[in-house]
C-alpha beads as a LAMMPS data file, in Angstrom:
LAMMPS data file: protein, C-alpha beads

232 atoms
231 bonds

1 atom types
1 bond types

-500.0 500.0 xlo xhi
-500.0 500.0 ylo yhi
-500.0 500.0 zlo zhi

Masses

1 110.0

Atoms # bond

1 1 1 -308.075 -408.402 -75.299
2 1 1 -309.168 -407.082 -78.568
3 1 1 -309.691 -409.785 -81.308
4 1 1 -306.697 -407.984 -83.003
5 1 1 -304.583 -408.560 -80.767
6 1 1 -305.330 -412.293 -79.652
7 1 1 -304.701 -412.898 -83.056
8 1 1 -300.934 -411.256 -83.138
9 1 1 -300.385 -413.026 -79.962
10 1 1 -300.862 -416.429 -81.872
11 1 1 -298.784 -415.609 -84.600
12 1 1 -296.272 -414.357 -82.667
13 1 1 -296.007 -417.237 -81.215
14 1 1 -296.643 -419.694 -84.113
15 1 1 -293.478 -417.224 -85.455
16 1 1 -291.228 -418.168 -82.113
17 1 1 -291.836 -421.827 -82.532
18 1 1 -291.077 -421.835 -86.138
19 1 1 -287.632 -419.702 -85.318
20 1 1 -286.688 -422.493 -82.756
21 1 1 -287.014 -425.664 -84.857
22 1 1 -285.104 -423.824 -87.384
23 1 1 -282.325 -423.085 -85.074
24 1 1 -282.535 -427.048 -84.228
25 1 1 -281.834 -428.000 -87.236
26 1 1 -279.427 -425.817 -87.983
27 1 1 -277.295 -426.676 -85.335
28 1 1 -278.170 -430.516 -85.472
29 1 1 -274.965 -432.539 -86.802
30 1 1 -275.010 -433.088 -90.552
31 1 1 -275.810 -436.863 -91.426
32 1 1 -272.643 -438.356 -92.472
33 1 1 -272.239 -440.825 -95.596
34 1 1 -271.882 -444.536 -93.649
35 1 1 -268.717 -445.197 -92.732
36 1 1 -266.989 -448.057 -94.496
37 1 1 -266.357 -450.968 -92.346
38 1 1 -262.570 -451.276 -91.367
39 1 1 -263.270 -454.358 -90.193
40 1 1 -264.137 -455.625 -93.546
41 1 1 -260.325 -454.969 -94.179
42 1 1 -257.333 -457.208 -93.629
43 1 1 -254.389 -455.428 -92.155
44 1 1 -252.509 -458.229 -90.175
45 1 1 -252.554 -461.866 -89.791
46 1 1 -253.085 -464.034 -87.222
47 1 1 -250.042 -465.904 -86.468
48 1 1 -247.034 -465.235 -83.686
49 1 1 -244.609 -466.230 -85.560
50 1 1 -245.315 -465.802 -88.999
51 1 1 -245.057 -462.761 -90.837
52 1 1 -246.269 -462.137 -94.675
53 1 1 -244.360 -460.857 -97.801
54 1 1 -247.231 -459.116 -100.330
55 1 1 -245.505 -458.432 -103.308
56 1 1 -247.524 -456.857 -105.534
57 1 1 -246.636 -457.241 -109.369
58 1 1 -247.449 -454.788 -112.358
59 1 1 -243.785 -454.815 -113.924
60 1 1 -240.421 -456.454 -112.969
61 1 1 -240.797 -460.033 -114.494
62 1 1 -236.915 -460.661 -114.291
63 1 1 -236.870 -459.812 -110.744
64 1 1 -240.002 -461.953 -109.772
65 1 1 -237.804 -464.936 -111.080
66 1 1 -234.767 -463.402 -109.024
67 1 1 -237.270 -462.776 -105.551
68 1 1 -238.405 -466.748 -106.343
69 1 1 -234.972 -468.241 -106.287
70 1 1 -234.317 -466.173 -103.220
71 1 1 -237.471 -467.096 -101.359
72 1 1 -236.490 -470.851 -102.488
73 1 1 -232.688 -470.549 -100.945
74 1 1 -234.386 -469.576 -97.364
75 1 1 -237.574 -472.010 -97.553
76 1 1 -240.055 -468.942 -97.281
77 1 1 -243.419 -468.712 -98.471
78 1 1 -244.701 -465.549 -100.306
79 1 1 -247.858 -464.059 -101.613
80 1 1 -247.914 -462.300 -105.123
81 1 1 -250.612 -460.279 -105.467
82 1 1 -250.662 -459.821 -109.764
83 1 1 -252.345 -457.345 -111.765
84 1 1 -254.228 -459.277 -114.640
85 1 1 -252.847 -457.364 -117.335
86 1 1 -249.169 -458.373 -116.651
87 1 1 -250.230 -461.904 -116.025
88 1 1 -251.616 -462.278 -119.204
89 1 1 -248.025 -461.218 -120.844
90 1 1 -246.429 -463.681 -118.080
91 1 1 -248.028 -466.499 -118.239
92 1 1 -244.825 -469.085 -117.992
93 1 1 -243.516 -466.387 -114.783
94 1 1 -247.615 -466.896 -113.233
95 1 1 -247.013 -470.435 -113.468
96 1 1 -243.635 -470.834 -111.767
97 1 1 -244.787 -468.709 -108.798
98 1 1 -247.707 -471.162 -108.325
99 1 1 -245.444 -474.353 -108.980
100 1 1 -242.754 -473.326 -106.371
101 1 1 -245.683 -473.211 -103.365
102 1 1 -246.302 -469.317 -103.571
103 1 1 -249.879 -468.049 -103.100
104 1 1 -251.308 -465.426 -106.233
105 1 1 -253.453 -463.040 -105.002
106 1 1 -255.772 -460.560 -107.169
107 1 1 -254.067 -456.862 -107.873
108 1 1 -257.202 -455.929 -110.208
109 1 1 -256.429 -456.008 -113.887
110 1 1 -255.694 -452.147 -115.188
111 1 1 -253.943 -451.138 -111.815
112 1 1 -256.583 -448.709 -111.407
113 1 1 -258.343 -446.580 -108.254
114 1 1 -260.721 -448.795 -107.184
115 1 1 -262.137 -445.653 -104.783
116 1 1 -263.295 -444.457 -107.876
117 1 1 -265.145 -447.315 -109.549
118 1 1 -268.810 -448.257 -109.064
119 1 1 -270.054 -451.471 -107.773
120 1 1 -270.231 -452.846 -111.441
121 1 1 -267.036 -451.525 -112.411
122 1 1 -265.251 -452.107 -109.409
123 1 1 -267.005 -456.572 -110.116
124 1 1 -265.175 -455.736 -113.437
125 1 1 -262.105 -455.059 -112.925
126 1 1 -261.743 -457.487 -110.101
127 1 1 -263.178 -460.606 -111.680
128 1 1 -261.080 -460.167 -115.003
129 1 1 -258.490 -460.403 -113.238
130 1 1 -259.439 -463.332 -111.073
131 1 1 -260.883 -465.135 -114.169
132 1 1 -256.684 -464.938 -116.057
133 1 1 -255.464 -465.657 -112.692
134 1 1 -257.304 -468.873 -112.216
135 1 1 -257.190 -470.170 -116.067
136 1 1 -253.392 -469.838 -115.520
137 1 1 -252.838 -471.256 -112.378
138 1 1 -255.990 -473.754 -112.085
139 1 1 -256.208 -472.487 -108.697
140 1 1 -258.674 -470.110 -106.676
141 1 1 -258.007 -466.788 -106.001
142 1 1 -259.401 -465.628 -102.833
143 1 1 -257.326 -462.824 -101.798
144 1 1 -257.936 -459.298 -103.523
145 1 1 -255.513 -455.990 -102.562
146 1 1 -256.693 -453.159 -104.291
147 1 1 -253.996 -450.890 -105.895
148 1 1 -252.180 -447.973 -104.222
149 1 1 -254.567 -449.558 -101.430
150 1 1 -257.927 -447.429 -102.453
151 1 1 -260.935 -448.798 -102.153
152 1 1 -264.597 -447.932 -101.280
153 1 1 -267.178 -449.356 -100.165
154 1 1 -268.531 -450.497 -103.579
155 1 1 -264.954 -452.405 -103.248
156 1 1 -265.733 -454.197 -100.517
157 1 1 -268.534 -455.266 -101.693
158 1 1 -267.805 -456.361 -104.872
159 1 1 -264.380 -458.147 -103.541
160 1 1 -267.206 -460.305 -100.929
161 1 1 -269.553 -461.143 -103.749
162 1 1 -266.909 -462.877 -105.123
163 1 1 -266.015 -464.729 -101.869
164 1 1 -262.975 -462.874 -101.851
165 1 1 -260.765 -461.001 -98.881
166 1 1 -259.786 -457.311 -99.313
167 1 1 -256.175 -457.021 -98.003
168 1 1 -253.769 -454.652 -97.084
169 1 1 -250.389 -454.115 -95.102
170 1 1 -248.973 -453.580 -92.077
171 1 1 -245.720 -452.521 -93.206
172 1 1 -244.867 -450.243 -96.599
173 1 1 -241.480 -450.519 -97.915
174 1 1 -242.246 -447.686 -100.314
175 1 1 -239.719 -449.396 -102.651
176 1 1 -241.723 -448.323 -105.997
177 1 1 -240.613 -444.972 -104.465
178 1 1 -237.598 -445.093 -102.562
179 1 1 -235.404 -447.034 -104.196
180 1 1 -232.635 -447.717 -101.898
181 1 1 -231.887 -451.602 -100.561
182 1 1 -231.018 -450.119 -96.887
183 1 1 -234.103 -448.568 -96.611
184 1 1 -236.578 -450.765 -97.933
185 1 1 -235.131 -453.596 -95.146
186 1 1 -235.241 -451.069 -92.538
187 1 1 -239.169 -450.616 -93.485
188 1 1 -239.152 -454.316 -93.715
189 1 1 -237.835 -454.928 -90.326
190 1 1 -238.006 -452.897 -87.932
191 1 1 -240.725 -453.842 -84.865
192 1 1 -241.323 -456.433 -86.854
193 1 1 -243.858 -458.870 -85.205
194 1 1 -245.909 -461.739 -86.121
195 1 1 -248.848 -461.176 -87.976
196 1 1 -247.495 -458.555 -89.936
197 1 1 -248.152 -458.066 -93.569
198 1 1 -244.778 -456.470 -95.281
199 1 1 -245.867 -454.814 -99.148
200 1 1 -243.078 -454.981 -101.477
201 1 1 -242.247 -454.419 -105.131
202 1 1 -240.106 -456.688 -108.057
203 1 1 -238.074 -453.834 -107.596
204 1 1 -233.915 -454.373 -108.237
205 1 1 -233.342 -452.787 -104.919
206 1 1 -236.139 -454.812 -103.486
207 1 1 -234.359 -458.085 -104.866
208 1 1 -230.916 -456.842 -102.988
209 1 1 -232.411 -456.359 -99.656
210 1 1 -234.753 -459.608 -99.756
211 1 1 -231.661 -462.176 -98.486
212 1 1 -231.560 -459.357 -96.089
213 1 1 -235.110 -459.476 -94.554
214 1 1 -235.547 -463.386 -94.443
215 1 1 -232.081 -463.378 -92.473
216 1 1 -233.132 -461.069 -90.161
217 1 1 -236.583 -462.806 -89.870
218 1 1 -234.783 -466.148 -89.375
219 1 1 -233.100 -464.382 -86.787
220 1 1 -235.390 -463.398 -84.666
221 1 1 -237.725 -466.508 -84.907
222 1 1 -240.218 -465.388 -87.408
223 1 1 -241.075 -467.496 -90.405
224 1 1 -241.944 -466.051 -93.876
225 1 1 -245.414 -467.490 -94.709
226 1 1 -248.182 -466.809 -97.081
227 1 1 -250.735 -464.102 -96.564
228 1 1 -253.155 -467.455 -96.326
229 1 1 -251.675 -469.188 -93.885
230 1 1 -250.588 -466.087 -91.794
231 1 1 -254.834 -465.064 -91.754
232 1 1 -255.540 -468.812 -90.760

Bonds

1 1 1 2
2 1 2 3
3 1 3 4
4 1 4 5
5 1 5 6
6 1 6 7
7 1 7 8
8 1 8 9
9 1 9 10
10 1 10 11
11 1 11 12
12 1 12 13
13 1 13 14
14 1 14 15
15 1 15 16
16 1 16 17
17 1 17 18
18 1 18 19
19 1 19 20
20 1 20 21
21 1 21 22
22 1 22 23
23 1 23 24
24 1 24 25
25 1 25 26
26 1 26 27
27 1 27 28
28 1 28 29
29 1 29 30
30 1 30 31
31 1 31 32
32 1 32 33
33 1 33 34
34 1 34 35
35 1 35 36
36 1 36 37
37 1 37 38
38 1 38 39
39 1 39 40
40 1 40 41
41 1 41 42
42 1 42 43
43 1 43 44
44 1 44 45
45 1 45 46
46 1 46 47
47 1 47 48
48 1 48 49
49 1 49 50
50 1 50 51
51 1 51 52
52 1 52 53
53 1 53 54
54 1 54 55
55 1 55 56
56 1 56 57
57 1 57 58
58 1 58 59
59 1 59 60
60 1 60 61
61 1 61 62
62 1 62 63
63 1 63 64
64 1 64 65
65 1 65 66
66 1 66 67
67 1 67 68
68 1 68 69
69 1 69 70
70 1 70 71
71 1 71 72
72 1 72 73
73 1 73 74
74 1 74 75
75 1 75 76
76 1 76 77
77 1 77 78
78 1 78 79
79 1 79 80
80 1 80 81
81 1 81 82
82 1 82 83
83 1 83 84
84 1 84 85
85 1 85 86
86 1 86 87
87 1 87 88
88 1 88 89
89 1 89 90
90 1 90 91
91 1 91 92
92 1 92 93
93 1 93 94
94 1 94 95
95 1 95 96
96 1 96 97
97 1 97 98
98 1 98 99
99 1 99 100
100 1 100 101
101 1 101 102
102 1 102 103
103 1 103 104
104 1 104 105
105 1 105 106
106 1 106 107
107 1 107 108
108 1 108 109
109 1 109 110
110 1 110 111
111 1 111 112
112 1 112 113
113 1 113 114
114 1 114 115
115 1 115 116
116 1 116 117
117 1 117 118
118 1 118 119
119 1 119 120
120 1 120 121
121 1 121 122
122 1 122 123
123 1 123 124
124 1 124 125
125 1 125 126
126 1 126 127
127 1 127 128
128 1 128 129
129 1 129 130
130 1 130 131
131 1 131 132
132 1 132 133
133 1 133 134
134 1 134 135
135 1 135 136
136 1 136 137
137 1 137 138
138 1 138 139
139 1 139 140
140 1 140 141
141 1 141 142
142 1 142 143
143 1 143 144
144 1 144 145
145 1 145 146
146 1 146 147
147 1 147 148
148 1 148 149
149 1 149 150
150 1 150 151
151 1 151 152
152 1 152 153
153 1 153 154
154 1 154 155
155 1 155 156
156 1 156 157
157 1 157 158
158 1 158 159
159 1 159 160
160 1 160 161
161 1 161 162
162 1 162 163
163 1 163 164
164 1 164 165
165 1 165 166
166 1 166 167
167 1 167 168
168 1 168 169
169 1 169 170
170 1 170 171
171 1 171 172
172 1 172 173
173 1 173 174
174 1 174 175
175 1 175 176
176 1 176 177
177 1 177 178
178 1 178 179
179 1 179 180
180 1 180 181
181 1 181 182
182 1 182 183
183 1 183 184
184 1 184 185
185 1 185 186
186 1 186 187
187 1 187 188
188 1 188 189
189 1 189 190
190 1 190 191
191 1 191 192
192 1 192 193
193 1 193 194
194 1 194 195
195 1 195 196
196 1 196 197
197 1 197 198
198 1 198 199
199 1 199 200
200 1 200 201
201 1 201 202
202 1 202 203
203 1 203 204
204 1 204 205
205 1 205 206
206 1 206 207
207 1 207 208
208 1 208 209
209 1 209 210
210 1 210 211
211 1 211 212
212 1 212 213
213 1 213 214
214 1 214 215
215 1 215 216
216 1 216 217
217 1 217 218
218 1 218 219
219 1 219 220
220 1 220 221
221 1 221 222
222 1 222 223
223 1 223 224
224 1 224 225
225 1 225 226
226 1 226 227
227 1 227 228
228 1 228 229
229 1 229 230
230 1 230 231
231 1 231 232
């Protein structure tokens, strides 16, 4: 074979192997971002026979007072998760939930979309709101759910670097939406099971279905305990 050609031969074939890693990689499976840890997120409790009210509070001071003396008449055990910025123009309201036994969780501080917040911003807006929380109530906060429940995983991480859970539910009234009593206690209700973590409004609605719910729990052998006690 003439030089020539021995040399085409090589590139030829330097040009084949070169074609076929290309078509590797082309046809390899894009790397995907990580995956954020579901497990890192609380969507139940623990207990058989103990299910969880979140009510999470931006507006609606007159019915949080309404929702306490209702929780009070049936012996049940709530968990108000508050955003920071209606705290601190409720302080007095803060304090009664914590005086009549209910647990305060954190509900950031602007009501904002934590899936769209940094890891600093994301520290921010959660520790403000943990730092009014606590001066009010003298008590720790521990349990963080993030508005319209988005989060990341700069969330996560900045809800653990405060010690803190990231919780969300098990069962959406929608009442901020739908605002119809029937509805919001069949959404409450129905298949309800131990464990589960019910999200609710101080919504007027809300407030007419709530005798409702705790009947129907009461009924059916379920107790209404705090998001604490339910995770154990």
């Amino acid at each position: 074979m003439k030089k020539s050609g021995v040399i085409a031969a090589v590139t030829n074939a330097a040009l084949l192997v070169v074609i076929v890693l290309v078509a590797v990689v082309c046809f390899l499976p894009a790397p995907s971002s990580p995956a954020i840890s579901e497990e890192r997120v609380i969507r139940k409790g623990g207990m058989q026979d103990g299910v969880s009210l979140m009510i999470n509070v931006y507006w609606g001071t007159d019915e949080v007072y309404e929702m306490l003396d209702i929780l009070e008449e049936h012996e049940a055990r709530a968990t108000f998760f508050l955003g920071g910025c209606w705290a601190d123009d409720n302080v007095e309201c803060v304090r009664e939930i914590a005086a009549r036994g209910h647990e305060i969780g954190s509900h950031g501080y602007f009501h904002l979309s934590h899936d769209t917040l940094d890891l600093e911003e994301n520290i921010r807006e959660i520790a403000t709101s943990v730092q009014i929380l606590s001066l009010i109530t003298h008590r720790p906060v521990t349990l963080f759910a993030p508005p319209s429940g988005a989060y990341c995983e700069e969330t996560l991480e900045a809800a653990e670097s405060m010690g803190m859970k990231t919780v969300l539910w098990s069962k959406d009234t929608i009442d901020w939406r739908d605002k119809d009593s029937d509805t919001c206690f069949e959404r409450a209700t129905k298949d309800a099971e131990g464990g589960d973590l019910i999200l609710m409004h101080p919504m007027a609605h809300t407030v007419r279905a709530l005798p409702r719910i705790l009947e129907y729990f009461e009924k059916h052998r379920l107790r209404a305990v705090t998001v604490g006690e339910n995770l154990g």
